[in-house]
N, C-alpha and C positions, 0 to 999 in steps of 0.2 A: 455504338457510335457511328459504325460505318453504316448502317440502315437508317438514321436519322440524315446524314450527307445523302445520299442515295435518292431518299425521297424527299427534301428538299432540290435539288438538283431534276428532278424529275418532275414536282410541281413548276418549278419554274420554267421548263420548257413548256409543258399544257398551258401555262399563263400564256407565253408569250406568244404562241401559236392561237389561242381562241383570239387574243389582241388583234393578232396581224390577220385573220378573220375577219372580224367587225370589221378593222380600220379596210382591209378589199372591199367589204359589202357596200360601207358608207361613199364611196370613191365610185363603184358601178350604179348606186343609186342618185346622185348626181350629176351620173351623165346621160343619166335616163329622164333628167327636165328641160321642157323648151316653154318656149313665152312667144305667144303671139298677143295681137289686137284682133280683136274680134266685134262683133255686134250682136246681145244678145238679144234670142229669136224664142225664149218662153221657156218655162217648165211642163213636163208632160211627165206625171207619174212611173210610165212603162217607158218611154225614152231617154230621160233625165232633163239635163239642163243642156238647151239646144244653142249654140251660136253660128253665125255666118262669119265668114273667113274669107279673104279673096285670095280666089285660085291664084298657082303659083304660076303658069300660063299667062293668064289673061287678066288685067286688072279690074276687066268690067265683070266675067265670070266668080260667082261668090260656092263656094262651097259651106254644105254645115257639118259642124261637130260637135258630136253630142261628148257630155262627161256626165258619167254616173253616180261619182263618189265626188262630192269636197268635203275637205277638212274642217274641223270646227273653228278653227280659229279666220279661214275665209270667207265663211260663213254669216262667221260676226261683222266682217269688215262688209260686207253686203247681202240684203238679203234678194236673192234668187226668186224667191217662190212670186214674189211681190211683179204685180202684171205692170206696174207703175216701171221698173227697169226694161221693158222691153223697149228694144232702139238704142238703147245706150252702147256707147264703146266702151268698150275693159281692155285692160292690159292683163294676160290669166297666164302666171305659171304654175305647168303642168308635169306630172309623174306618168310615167307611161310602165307601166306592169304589163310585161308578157306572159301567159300563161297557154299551158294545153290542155285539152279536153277530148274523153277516149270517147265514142260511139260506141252505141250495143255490138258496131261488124267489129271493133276494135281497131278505127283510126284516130289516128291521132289530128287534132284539126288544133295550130295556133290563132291565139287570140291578143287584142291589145287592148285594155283599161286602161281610161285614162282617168285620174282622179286631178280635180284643181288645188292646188297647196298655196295661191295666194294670188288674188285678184284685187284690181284697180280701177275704178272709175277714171276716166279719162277725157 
């Protein structure tokens, strides 16, 4: 009886510890999206989906940024590929994934993916 306490007691701590897991993971992935307005600038296979952005300097200076990945469900909401959306304004918010990547000498070089998770004509 007391091995049955035991390991009930013991499952319920692994519960509530993978819980409070997730619920950290979902809380740092949230704060890893921003939403600009942008003007998109075309799709390119090897570059992705390109838009211009005005620099944070200068309002006449435009910057582009490219996203590689969107979601299917912003996908649906517009299609990209289509040359008829280039020049339009969107409203895109975005997830930003850091990852590293080792070289053959063995450095470590960081990186940023940004994928779109929901876009707007505007």
């Amino acid at each position: 009886m007391k091995k049955k306490h035991f390991l009930v007691l013991v499952f319920s701590i692994m519960m509530f510890s993978v819980n409070a897991i997730i619920e950290s993971n979902k809380v740092k992935q949230e704060q890893d999206t921003e939403t600009i307005v942008a003007i998109f600038d075309g799709y390119d296979e090897e570059d992705g989906y390109a838009f211009l952005v005005a620099g944070e300097d200068d309002e006449e200076d435009e910057d582009i940024m490219y996203f590689y990945d969107v979601t299917p469900d912003a996908l649906k909401a517009v299609n990209l590929k289509s040359d008829d959306m280039i020049g339009e304004r969107f409203q895109i918010t975005y997830k930003i994934e850091t990852y590293e990547e080792e070289d053959e000498y063995g450095y470590k070089e960081t990186y940023e993916k940004y994928t779109i998770i929901k876009i707007a004509k505007i």
